[in-house]
N, CA, C and O of each residue as an XYZ file, in Angstrom:
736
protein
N      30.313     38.887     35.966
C      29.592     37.752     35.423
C      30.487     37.036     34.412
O      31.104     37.767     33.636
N      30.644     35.760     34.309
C      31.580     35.216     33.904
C      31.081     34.446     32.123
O      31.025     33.224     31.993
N      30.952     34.850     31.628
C      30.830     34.504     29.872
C      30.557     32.875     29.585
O      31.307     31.911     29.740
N      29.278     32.953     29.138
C      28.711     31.917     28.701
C      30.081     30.524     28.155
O      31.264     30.768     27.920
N      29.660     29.671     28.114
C      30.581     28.312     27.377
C      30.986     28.570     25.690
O      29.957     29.080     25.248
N      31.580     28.508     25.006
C      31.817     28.760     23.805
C      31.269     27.349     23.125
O      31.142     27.201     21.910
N      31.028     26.546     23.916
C      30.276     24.832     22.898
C      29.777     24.620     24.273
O      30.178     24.731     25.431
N      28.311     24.126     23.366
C      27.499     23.678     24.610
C      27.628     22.138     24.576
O      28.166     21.455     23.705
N      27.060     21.769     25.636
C      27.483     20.081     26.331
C      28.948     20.316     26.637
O      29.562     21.170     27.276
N      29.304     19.157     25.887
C      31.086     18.712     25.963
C      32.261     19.389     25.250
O      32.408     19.552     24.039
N      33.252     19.829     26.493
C      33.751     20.281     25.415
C      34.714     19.874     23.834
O      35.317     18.809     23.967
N      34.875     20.393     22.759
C      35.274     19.528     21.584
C      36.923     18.847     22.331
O      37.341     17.706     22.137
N      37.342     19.503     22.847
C      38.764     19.204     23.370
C      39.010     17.808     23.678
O      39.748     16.973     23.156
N      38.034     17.757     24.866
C      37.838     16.576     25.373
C      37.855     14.989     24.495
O      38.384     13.912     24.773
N      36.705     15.618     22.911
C      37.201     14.325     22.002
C      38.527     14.140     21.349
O      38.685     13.114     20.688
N      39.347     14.864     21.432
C      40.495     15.308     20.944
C      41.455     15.216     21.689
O      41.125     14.470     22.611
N      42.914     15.709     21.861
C      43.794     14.735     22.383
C      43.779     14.224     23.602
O      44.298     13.207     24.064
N      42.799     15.457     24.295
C      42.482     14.692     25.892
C      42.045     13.588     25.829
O      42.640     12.789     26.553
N      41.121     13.138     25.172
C      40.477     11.572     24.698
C      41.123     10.537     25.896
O      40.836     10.330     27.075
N      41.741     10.215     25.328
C      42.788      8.654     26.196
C      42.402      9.401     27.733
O      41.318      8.988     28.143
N      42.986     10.293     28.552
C      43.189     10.696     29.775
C      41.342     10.922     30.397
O      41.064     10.618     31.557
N      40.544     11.332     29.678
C      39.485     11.959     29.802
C      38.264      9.896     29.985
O      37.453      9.526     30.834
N      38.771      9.261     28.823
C      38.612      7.801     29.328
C      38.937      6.843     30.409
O      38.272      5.931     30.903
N      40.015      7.240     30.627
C      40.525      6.607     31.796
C      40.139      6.877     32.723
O      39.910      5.961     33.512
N      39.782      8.651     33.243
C      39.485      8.815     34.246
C      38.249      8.754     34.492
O      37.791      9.001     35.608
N      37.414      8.354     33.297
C      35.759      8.265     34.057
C      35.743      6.884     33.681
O      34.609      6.590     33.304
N      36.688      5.729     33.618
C      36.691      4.126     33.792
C      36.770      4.410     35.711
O      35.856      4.077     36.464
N      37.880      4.981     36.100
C      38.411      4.696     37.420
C      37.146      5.439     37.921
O      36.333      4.515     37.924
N      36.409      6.650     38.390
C      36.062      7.227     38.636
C      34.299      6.143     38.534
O      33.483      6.130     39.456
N      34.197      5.683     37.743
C      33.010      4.816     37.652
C      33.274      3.552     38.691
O      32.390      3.115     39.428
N      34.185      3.201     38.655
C      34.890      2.028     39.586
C      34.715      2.489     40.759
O      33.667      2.106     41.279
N      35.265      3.081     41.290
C      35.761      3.850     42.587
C      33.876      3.987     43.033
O      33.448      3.483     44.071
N      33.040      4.682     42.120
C      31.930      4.350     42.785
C      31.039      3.570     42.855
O      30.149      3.732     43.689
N      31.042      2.721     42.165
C      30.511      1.182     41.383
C      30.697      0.495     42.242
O      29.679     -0.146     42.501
N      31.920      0.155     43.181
C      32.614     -1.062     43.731
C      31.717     -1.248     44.769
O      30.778     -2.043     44.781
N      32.189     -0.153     46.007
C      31.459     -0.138     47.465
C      30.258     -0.395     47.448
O      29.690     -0.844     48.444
N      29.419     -0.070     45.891
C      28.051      0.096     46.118
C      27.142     -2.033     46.203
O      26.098     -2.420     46.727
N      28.436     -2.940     45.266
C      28.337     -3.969     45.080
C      28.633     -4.817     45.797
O      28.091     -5.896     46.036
N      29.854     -4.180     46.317
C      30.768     -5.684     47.148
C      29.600     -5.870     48.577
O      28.620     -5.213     48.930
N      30.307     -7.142     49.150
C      30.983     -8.063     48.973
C      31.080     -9.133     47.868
O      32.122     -9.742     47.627
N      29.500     -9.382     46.982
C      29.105    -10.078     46.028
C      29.623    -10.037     44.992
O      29.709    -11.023     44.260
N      30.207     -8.564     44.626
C      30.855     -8.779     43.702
C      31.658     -7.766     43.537
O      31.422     -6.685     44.076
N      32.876     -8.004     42.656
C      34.223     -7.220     42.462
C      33.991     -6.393     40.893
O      33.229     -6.651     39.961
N      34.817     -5.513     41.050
C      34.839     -4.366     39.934
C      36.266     -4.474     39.290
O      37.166     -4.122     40.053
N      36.682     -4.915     37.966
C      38.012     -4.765     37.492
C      37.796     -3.931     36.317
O      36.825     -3.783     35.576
N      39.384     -3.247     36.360
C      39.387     -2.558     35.203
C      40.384     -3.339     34.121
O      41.515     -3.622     34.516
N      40.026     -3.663     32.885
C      40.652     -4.068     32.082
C      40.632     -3.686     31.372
O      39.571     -3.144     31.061
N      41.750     -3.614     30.483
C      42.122     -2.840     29.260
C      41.798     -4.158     27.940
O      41.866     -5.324     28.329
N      41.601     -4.006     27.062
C      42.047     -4.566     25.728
C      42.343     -3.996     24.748
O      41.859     -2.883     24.544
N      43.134     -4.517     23.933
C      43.903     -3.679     22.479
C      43.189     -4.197     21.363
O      42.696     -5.294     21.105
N      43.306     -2.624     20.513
C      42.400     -2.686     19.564
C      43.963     -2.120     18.484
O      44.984     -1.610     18.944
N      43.683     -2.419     17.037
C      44.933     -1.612     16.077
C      44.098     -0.934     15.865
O      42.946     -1.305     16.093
N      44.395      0.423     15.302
C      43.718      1.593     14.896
C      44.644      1.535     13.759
O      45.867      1.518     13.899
N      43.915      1.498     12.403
C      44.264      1.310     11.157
C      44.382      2.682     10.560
O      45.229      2.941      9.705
N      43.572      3.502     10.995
C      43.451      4.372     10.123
C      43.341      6.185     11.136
O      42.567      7.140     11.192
N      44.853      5.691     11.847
C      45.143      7.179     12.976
C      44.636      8.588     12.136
O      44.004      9.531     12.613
N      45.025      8.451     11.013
C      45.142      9.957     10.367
C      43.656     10.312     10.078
O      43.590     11.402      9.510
N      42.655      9.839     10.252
C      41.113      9.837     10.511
C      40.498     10.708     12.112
O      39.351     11.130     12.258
N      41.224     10.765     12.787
C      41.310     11.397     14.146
C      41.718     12.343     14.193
O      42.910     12.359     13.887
N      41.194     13.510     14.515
C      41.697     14.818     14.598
C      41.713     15.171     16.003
O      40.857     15.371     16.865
N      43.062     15.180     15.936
C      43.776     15.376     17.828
C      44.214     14.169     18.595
O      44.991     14.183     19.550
N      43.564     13.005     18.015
C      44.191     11.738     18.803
C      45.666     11.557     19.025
O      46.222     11.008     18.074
N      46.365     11.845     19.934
C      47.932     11.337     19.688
C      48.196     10.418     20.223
O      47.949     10.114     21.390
N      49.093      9.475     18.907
C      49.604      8.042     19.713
C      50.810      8.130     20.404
O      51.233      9.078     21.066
N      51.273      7.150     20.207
C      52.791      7.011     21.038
C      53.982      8.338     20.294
O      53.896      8.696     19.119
N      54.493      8.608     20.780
C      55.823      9.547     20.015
C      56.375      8.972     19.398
O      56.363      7.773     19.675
N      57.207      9.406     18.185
C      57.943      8.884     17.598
C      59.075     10.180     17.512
O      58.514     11.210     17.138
N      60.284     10.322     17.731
C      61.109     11.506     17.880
C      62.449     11.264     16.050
O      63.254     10.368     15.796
N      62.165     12.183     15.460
C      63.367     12.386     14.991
C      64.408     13.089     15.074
O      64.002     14.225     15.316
N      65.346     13.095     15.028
C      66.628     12.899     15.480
C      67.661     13.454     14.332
O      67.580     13.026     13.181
N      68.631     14.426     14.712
C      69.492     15.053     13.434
C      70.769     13.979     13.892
O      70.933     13.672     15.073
N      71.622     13.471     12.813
C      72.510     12.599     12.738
C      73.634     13.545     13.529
O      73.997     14.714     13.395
N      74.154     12.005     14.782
C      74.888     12.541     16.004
C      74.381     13.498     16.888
O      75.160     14.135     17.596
N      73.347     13.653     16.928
C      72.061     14.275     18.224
C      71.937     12.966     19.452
O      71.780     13.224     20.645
N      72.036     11.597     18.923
C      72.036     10.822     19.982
C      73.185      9.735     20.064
O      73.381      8.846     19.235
N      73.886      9.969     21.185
C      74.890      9.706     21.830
C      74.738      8.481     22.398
O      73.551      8.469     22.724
N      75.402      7.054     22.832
C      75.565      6.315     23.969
C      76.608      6.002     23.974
O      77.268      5.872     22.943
N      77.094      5.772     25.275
C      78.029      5.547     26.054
C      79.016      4.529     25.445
O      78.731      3.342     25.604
N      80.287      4.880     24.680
C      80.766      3.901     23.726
C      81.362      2.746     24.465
O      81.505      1.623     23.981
N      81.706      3.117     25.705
C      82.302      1.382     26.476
C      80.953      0.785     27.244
O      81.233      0.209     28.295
N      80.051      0.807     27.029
C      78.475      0.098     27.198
C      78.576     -0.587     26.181
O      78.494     -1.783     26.463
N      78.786     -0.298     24.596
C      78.138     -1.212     23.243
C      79.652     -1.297     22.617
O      79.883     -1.974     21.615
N      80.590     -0.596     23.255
C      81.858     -1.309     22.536
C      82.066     -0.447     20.844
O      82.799     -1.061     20.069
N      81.754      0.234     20.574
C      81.630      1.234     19.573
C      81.195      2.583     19.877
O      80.744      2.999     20.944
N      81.430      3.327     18.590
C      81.774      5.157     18.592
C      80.211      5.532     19.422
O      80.250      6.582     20.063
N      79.275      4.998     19.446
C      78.198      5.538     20.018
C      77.480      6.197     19.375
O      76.378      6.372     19.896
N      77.718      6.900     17.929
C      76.857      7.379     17.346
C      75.755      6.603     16.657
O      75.797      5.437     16.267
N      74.720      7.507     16.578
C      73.241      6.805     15.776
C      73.784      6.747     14.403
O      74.701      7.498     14.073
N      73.158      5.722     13.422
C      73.380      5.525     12.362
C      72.261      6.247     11.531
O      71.090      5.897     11.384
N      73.168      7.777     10.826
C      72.509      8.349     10.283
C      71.457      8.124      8.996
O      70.579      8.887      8.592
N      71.906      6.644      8.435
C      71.625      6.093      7.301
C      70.418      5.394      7.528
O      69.833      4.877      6.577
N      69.873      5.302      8.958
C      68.829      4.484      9.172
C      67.553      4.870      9.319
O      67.105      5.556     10.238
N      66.760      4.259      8.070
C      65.361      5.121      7.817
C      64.532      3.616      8.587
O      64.830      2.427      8.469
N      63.204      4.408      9.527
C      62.465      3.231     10.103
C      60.727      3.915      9.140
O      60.040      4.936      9.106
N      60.755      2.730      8.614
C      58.964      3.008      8.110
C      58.038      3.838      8.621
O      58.392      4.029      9.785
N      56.755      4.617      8.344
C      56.326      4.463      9.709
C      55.099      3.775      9.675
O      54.524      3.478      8.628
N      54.618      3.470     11.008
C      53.536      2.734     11.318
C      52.428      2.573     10.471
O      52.125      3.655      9.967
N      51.362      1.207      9.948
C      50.639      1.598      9.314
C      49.417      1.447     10.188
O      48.349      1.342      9.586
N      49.398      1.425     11.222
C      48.671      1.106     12.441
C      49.018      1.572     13.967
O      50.209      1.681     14.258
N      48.287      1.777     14.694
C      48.616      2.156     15.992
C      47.899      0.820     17.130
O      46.815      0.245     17.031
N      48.755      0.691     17.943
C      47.960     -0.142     18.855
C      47.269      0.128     20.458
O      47.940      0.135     21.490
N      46.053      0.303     20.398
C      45.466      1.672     21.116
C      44.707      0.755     22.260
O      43.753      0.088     21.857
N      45.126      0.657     23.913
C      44.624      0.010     25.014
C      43.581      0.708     25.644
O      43.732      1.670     26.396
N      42.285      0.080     25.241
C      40.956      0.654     25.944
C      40.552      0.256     27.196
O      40.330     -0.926     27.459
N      40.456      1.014     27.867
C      39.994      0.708     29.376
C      38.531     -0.021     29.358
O      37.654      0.375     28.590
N      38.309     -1.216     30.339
C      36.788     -1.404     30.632
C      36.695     -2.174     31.719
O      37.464     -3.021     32.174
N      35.258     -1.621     32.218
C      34.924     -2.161     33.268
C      34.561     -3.620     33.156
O      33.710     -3.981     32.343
N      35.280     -4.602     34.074
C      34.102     -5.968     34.004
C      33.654     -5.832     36.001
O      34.192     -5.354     36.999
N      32.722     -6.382     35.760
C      31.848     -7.102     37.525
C      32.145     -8.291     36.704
O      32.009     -8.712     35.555
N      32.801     -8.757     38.309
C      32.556    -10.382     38.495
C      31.844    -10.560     39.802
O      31.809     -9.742     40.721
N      31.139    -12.041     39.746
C      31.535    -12.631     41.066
C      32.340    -13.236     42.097
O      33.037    -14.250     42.125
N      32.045    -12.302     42.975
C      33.368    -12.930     43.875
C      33.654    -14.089     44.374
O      34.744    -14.244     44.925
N      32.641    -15.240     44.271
C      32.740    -16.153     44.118
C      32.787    -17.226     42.439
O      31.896    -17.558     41.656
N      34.061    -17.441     42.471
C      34.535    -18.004     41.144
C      34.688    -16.694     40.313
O      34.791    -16.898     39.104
N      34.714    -15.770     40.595
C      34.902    -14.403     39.415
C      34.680    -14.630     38.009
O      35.412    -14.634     37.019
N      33.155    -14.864     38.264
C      32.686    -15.228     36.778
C      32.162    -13.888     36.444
O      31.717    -13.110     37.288
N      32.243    -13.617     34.996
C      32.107    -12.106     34.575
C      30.392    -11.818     34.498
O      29.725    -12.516     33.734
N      29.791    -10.849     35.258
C      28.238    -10.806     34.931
C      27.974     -9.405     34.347
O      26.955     -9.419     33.656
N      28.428     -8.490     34.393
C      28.676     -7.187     33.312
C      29.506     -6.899     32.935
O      30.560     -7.354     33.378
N      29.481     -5.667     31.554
C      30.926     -5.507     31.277
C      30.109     -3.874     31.334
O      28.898     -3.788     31.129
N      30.931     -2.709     31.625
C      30.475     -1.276     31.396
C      32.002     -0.724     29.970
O      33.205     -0.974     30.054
N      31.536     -0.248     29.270
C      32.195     -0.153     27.991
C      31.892      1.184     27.607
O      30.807      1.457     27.092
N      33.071      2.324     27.891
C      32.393      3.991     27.576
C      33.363      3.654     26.205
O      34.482      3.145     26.271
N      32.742      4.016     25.088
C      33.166      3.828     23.531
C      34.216      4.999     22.891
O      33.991      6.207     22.948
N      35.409      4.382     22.270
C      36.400      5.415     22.332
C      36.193      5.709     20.433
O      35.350      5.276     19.648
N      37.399      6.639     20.235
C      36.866      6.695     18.477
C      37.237      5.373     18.006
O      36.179      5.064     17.459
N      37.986      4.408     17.844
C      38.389      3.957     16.945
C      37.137      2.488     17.368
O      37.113      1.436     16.730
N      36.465      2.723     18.237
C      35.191      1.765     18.117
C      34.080      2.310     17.377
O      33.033      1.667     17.453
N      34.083      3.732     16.428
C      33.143      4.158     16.110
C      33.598      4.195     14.588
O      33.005      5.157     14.100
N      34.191      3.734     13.853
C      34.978      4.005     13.072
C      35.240      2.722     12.410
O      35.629      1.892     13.232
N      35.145      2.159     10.929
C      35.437      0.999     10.657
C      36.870      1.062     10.065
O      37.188      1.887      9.208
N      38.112     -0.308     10.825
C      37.213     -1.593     11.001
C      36.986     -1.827     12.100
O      36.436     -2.841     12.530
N      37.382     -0.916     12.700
C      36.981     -1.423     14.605
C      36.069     -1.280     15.011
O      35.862     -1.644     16.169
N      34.964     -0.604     14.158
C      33.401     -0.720     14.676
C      33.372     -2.175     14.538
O      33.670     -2.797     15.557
N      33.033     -2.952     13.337
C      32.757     -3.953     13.183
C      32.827     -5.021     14.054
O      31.924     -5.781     14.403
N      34.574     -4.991     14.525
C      34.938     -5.899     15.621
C      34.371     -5.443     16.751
O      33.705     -6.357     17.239
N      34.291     -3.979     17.720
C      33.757     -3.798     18.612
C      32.026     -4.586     18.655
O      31.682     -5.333     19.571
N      31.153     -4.226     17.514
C      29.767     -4.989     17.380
C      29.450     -6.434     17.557
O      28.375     -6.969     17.827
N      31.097     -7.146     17.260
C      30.872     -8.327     17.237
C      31.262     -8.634     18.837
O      30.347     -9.102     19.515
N      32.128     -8.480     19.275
C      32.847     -8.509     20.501
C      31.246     -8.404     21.387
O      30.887     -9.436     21.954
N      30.401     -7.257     21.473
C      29.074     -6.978     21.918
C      28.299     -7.880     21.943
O      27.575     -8.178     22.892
N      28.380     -8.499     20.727
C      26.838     -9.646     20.401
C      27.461    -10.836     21.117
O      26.696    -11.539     21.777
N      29.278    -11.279     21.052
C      29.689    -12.490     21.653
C      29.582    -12.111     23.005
O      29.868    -13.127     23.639
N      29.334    -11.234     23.757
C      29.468    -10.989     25.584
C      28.250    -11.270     25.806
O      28.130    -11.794     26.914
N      26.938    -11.119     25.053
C      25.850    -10.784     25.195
C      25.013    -12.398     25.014
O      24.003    -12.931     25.472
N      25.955    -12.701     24.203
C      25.622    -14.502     23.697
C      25.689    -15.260     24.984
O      25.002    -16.193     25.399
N      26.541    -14.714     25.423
C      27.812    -15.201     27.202
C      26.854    -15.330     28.229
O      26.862    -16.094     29.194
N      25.682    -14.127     27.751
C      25.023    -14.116     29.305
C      25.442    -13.286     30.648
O      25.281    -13.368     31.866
N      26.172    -12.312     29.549
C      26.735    -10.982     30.824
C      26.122     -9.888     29.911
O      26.191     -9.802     28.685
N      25.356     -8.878     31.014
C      25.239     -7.512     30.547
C      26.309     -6.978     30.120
O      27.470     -7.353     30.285
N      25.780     -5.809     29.388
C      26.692     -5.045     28.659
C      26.045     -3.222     28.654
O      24.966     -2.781     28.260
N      27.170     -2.560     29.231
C      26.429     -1.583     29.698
C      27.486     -0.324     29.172
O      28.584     -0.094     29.680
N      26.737      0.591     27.777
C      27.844      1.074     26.841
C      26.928      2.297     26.778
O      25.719      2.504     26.669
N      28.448      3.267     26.937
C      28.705      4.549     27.208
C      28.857      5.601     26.207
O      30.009      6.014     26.336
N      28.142      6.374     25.075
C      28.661      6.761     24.398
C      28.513      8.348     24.173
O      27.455      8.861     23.810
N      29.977      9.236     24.491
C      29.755     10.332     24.908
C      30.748     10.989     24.017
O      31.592     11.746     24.497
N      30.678     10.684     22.467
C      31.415     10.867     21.091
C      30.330     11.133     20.120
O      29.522     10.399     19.551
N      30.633     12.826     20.100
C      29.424     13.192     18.714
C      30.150     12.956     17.889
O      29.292     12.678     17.051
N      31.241     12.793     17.274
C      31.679     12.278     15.795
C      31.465     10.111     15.668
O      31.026      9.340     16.520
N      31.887      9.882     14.555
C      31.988      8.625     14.465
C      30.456      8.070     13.985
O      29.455      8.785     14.029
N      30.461      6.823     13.572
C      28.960      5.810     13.242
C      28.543      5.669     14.833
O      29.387      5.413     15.691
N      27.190      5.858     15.117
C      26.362      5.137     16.383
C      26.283      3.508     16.202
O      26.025      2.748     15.268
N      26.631      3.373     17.552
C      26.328      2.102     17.801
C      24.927      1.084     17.635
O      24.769     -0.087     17.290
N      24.004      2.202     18.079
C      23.138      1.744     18.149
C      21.965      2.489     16.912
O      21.834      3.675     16.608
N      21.288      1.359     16.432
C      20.370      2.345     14.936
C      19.271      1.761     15.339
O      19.095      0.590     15.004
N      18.023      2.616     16.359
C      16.735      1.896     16.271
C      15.653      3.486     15.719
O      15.990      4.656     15.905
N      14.696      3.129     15.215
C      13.858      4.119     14.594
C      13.202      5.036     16.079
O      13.275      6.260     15.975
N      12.610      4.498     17.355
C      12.500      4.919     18.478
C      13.812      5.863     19.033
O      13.398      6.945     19.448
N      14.885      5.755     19.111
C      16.065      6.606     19.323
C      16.021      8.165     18.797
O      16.149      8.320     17.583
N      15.887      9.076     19.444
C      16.279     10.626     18.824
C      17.325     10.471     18.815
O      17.975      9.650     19.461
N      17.893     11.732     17.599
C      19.052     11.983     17.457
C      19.345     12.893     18.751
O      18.617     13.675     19.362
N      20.620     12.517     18.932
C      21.117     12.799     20.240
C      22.297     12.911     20.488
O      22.758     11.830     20.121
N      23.710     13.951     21.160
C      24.641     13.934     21.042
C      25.738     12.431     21.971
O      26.730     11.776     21.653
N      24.949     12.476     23.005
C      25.155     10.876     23.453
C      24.303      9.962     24.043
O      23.072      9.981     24.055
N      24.811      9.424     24.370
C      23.829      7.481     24.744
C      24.169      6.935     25.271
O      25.374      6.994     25.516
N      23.270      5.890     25.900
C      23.600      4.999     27.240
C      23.002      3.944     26.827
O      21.809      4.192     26.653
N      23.309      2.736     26.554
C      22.271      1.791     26.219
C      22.929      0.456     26.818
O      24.131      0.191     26.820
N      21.880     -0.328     27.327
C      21.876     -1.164     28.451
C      21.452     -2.411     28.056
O      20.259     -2.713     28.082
N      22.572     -3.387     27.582
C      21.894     -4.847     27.126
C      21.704     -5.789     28.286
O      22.692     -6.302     28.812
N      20.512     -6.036     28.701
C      20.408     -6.899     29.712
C      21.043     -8.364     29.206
O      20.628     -8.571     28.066
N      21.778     -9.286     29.598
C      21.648    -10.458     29.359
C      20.135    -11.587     29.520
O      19.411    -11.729     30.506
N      20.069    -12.074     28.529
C      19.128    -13.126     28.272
C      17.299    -12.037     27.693
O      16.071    -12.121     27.687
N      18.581    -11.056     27.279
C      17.272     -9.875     26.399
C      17.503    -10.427     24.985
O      18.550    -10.960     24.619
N      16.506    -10.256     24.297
C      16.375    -10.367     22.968
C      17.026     -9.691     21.933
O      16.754     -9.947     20.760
């Protein structure tokens, strides 16, 4: 008999550095079954948009891009390529980042005629739960919603602020909440 789960629901991992990979694949994976079920009327794209993440060191496990340091003369190039000794210049200190720039996957439906956008599906990553990118994510919401396209948001992150604050809502580890366009 094989031993109970050590965390029930999700596992913590998953919010943690798997994050990015664990998003992506249930953007495509939502697509992939979303599409067939719509077309011909209408098309399924995945688009990304960039958000800065101001405040990386707030994330426990998120990893951004690499940054590698390097012991002076560890990196080599080819001195008749640049016409000099090829060594790195040991003297050269680079800042580091005070921001990360972090590409979120999302679903839009269009129509396939004129590919005008009529939903957007939006599974919520940390740095939309998190100010200041909550803020902008909320606003981004109310301007799609102004637009007259649903908005159909995914949220499967027990850390971070909820998106949504109504007194009817249990507390709950995640949420699905479904803005119809031309809803109140």
């Amino acid at each position: 008999m094989a031993d109970p789960p050590s965390f029930p629901g999700m596992s913590p991992y998953l919010e943690g550095y798997l994050w990015p990979d664990v998003h992506q694949s249930l953007i495509q994976t939502i697509r992939e079954l979303l599409a067939p079920k719509i077309a011909p009327k209408y098309v399924v794209h995945v688009e990304p948009y960039v958000v800065l993440d101001k405040t990386p060191e707030s994330e426990l496990g998120i990893l951004y891009p690499d940054l590698a340091v390097l012991k002076p003369g560890e990196l080599k190039e080819p001195a008749t390529e640049y016409g000099g000794a090829g060594v790195m210049n040991p003297d050269l200190v680079l800042p580091a980042p005070s921001y990360f720039t972090v590409r979120i996957p999302r679903l839009v439906v269009k129509r396939q005629d004129g590919m005008q956008a009529v939903t957007v599906v939006e599974i919520l990553s940390p740095v939309n739960k998190k100010e200041p990118g909550l803020r902008k994510y909320l606003k981004k919401r109310a301007s799609l919603h102004r637009q007259g396209i649903h908005f159909l948001e995914i949220d499967l992150l027990r850390r971070g602020q909820r998106t949504v604050d109504h007194p009817q809502i249990a507390s709950t580890d995640y949420l699905v909440q479904l803005l119809r366009a031309g809803s109140g």
